[in-house]
Backbone as CSV, one residue per row, in Angstrom:
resi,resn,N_x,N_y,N_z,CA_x,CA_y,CA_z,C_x,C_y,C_z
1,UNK,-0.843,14.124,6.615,-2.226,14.382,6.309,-2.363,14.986,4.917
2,UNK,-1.285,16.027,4.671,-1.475,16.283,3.039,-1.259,15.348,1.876
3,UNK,-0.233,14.796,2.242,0.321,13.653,1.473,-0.844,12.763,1.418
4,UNK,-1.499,12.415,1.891,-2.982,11.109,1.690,-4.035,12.113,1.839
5,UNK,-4.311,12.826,2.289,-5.906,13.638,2.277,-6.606,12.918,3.344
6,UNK,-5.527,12.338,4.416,-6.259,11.602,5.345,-6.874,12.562,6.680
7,UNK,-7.592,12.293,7.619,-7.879,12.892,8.822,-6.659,12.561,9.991
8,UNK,-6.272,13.296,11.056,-5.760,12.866,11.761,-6.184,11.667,12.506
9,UNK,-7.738,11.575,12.949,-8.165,10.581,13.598,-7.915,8.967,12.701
10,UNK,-7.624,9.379,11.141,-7.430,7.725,10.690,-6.152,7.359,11.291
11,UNK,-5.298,9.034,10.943,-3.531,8.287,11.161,-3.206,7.493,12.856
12,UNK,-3.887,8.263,13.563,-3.927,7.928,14.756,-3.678,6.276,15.380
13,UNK,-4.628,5.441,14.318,-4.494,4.429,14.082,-3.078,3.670,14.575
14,UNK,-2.722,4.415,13.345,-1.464,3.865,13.090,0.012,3.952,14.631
15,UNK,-0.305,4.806,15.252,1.068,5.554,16.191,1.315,3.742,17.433
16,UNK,2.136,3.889,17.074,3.065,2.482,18.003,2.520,2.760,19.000
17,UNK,2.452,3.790,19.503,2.575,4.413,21.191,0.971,4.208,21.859
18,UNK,-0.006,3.852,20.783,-1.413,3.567,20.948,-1.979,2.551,20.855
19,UNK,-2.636,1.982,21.684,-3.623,0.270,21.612,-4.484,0.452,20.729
20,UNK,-4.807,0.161,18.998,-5.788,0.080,18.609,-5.780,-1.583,18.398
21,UNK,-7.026,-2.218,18.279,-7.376,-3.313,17.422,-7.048,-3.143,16.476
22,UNK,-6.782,-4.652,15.527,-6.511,-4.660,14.453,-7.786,-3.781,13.250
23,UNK,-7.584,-2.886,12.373,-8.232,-2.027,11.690,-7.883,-2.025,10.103
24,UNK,-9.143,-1.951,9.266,-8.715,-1.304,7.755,-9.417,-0.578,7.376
25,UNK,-9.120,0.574,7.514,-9.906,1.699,6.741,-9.900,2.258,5.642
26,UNK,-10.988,1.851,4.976,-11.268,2.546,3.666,-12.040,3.750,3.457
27,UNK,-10.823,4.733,3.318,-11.696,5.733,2.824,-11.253,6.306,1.051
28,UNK,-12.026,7.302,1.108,-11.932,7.788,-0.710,-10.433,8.131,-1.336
29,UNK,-9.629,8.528,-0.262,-8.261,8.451,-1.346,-7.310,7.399,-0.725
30,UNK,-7.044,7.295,0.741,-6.921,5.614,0.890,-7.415,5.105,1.537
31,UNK,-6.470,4.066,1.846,-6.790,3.022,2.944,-5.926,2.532,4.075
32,UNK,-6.028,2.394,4.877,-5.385,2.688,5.978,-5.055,1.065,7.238
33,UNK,-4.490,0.566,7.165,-4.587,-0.464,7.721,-3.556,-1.015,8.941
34,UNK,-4.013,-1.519,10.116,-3.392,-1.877,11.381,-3.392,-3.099,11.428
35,UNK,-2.488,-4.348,11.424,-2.815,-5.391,11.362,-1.754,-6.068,11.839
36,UNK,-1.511,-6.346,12.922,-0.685,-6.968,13.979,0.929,-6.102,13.640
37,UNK,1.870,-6.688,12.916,2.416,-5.306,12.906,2.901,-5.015,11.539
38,UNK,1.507,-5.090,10.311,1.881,-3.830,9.306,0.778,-3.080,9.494
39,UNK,1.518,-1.859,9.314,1.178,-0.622,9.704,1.289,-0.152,8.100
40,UNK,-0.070,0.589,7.671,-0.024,0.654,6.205,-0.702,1.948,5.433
41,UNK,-0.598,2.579,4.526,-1.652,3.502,3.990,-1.019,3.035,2.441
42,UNK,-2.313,2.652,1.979,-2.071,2.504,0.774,-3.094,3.936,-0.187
43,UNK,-2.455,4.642,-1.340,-3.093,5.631,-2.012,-3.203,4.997,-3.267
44,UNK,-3.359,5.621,-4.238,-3.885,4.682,-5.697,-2.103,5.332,-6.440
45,UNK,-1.123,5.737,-5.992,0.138,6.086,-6.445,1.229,5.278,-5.315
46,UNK,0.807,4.768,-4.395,1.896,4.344,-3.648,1.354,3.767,-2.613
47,UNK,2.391,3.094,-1.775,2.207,2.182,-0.483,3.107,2.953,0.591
48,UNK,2.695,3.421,1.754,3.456,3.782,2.873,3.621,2.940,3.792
49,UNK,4.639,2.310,4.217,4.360,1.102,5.240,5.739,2.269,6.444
50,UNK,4.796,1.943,7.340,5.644,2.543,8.801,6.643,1.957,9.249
51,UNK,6.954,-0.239,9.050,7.889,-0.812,9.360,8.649,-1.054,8.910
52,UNK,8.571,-1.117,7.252,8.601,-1.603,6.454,10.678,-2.730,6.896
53,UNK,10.910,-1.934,7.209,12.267,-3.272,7.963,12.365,-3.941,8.954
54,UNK,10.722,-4.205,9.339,10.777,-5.013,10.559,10.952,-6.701,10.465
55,UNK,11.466,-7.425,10.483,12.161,-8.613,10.616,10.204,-9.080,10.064
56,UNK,9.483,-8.950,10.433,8.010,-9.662,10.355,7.267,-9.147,9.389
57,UNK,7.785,-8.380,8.841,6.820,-7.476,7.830,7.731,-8.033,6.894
58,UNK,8.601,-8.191,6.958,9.358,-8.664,5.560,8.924,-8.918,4.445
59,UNK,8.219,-10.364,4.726,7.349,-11.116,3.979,5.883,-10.834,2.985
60,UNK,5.375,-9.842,3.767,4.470,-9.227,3.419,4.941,-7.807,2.154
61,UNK,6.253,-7.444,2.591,6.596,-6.257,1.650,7.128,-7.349,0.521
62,UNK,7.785,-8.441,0.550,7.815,-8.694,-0.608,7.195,-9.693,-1.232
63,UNK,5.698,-9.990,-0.940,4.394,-10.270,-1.397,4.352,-9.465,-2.144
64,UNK,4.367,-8.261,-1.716,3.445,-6.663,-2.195,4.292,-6.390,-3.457
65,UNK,5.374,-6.560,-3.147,6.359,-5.930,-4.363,6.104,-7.135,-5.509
66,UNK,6.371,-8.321,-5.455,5.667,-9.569,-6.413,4.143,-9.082,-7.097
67,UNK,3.419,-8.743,-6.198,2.301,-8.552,-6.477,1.759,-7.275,-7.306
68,UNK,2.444,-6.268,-7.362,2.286,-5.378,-8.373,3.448,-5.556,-9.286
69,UNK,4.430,-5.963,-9.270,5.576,-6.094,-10.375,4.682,-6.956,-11.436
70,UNK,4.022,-8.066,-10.761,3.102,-9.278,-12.092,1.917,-8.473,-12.282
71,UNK,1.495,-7.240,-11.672,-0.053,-6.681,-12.424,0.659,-5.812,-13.056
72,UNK,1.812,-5.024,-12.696,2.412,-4.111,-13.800,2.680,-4.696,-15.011
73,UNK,3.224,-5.989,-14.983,3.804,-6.668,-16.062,2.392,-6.922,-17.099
74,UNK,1.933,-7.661,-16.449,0.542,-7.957,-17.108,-0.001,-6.406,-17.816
75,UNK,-0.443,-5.717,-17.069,-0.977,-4.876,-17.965,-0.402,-3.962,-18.690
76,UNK,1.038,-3.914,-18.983,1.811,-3.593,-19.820,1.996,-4.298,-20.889
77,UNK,1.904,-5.553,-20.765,2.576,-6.483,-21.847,1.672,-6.563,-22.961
78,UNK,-0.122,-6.346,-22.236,-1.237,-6.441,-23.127,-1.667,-5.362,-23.530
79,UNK,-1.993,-4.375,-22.904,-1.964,-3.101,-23.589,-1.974,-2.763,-24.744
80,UNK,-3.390,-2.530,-25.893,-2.914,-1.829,-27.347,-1.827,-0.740,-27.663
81,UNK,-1.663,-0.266,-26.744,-0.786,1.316,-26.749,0.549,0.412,-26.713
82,UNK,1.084,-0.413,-26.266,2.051,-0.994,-26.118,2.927,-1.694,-26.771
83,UNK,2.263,-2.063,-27.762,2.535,-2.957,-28.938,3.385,-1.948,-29.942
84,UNK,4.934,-2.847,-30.104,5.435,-1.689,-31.493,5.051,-2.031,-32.686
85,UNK,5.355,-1.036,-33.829,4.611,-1.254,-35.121,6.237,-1.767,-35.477
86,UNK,5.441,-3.175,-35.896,7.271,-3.818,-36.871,7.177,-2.963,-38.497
87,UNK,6.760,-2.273,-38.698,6.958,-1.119,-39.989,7.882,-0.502,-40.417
């Protein structure tokens, strides 16, 4: 709960041991998501995934990892601050 600024009732969501429907909750510092079985809180510094070595989530973690490695890349590569001075 400190680590995300979340409520207990979002994490709740998340616990194996509980029947929720599939869920994504957005709130102001994250988002929180139940979805057959990734189990997720994403913050604007990181991704927490609960399975993250489950034989089925696999695929999805390395979507995720593709998927910010090419927006990192991208907005590094263009970036004014980024550029060296050949001087």
């Amino acid at each position: 709960m400190r680590r995300t600024g979340l409520p207990a009732r979002d994490l709740r969501i998340l616990d194996p041991l509980l029947s929720y429907p599939s869920t994504v909750l957005g709130r102001e510092r994250a988002i929180v998501i139940n979805l057959e079985h990734i189990k997720a809180i994403i913050t604007a510094n990181e991704v927490l995934l609960l399975n993250s070595r489950d034989p089925s989530v696999t695929p999805f973690v390395q979507e995720l990892q593709a998927r910010i490695l090419r927006h990192h890349e991208a907005t590094t590569n263009t970036h004014p601050d980024n550029q060296q001075d050949s001087h």
